[in-house]
N, C-alpha and C positions, 0 to 999 in steps of 0.2 A: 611092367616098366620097360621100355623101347631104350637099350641104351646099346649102340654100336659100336665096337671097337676091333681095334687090331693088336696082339703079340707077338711082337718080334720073339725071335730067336734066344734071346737073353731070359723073355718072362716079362719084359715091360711092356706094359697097354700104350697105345699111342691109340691119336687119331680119334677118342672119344666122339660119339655123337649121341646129344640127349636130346628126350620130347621136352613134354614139358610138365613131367612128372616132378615130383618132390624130393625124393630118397632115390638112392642107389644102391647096389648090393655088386663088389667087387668082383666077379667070378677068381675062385680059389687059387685057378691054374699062373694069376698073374703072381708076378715076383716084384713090379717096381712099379711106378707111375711114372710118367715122361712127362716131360716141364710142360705146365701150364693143363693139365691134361682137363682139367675142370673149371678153368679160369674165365669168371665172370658170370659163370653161370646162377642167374641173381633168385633163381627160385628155388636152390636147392637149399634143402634144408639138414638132411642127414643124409650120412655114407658111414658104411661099413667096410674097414679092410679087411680081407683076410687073413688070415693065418698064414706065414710065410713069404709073405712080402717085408721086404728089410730095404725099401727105399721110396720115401713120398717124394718126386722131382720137384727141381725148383719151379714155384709159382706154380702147383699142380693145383691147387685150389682158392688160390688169390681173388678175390675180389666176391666170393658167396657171399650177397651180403645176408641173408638168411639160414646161416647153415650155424645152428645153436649145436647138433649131434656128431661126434665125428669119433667113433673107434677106432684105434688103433692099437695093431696088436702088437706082442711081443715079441717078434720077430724084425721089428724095424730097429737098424741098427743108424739111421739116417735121417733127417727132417733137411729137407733144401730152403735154398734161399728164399724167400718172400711165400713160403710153400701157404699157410697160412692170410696172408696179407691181407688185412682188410677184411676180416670175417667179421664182420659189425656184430653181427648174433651169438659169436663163438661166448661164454660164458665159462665155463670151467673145462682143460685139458689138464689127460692123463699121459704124461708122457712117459714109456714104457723103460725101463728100467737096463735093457739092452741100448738103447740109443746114447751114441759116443758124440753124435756132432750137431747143432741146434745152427743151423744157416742163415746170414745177416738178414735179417726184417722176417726171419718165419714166422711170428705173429705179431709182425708192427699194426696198428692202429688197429688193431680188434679193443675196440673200445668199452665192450660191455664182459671185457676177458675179468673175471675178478680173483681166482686161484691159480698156480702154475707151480708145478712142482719137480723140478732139474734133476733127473735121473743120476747116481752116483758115478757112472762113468764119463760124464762130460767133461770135458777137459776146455774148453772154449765158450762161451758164448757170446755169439755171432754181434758186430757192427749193427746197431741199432734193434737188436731181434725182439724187442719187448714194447719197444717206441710207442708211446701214445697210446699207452694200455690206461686209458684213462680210468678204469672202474678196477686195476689190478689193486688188494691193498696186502698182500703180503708177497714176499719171494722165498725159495730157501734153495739155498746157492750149496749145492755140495761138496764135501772136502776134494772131490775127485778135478773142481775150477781152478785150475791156474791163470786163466785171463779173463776178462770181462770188457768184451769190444765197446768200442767208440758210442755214445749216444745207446747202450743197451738199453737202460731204460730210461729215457729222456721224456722228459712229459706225462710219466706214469703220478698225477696230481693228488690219486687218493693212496700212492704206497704207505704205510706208514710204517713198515720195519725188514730191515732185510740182513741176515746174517750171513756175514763176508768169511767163511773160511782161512785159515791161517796158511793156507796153500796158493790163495792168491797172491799174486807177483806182480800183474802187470791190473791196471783200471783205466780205461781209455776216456779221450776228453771228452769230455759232456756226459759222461753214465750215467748218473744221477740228477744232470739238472733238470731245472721244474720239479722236481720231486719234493713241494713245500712241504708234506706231513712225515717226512720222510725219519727215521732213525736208524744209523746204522750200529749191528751189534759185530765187535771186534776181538780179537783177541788182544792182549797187550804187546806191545810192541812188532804187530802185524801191520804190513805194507795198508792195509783196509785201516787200521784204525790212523796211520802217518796222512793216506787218503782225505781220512773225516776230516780231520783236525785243518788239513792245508786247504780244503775244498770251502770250511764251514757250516758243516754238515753234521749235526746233533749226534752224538755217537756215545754207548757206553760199552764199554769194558767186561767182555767175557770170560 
């Protein structure tokens, strides 16, 4: 595999250059990916991070449309903005249980994304970050969310159930629209369930 790059002084790769092989393999020594570091590149299909990288830059991998494989280890404490975006192929991520912050659109329109699962330290998720996850049909929003950005999952058509924690405060406009199979589960008298009810948004009582 022909893949060139450079690390700065920090541990972040920059400056990527791939053939036009399939897969990638991170070298270990890296700590972060720099924005866009893999972006567009439409024949990748799998990449593996290392161990000890704790930051995928924003738009590090936007637009693979073929990249169904993507490891990520336990060590990332970060996912940037649009970092994901457009991974048509992406199908099911593990999102590592250390990561505190999910960046607006980091996997908008991965269309064929069908699981996703919000690590317990998230306290945010991001301004569209699920958008047009058309094949998403479940979420599970951890007690650790207190907000849930603008249009987060807008257009997600096949959701059919997503439980809102009683730590949510704030739900941004449009989070749920086009979400027709959508149900949201609430607790009583939680902002999420005040949400459903004002929204019209099928919801029962947890």
């Amino acid at each position: 595999m022909a893949v060139k790059f450079t690390i700065n002084g920090n541990g972040v790769l920059e400056k990527a250059e791939l053939t036009d092989e399939t897969g990638i393999v991170i070298a270990d020594t890296v700590r972060g990916t720099g924005e866009r570091e893999f972006c567009d590149y439409s024949l990748l299909t799998s990449a593996a991070v290392p161990n000890g990288v704790t930051s995928i830059g924003d738009g590090a991998f936007a637009g693979c449309d073929w990249l169904s494989d993507i490891a990520i280890p336990d060590s990332v404490t970060g996912i940037g903005s649009r970092a994901f975006y457009d991974c048509y192929s992406l199908e099911a991520v593990i999102i590592p249980d250390g990561v505190t912050s999910i960046g607006d659109e980091a996997f908008a329109d991965c269309n064929q994304l069908e699981d996703a699962v919000i690590p317990g330290k998230v306290a945010r998720i991001g301004n569209r970050a699920f958008a047009w996850c058309e094949s998403l049909t479940r979420i599970v929003i951890p007690g650790s969310v207190t907000s849930i950005g603008d249009m987060a999952f807008y257009g997600c058509s096949s959701l059919a159930g997503a439980a809102i924690p009683d730590g949510v405060t704030h739900i941004g406009a449009e989070a749920f629209a086009w979400c027709g199979s959508l149900v949201i589960s609430a607790p009583p008298g939680s902002y999420a369930e005040r949400y459903a009810a004002e929204n019209q948004i099928e919801y029962h009582v947890i």
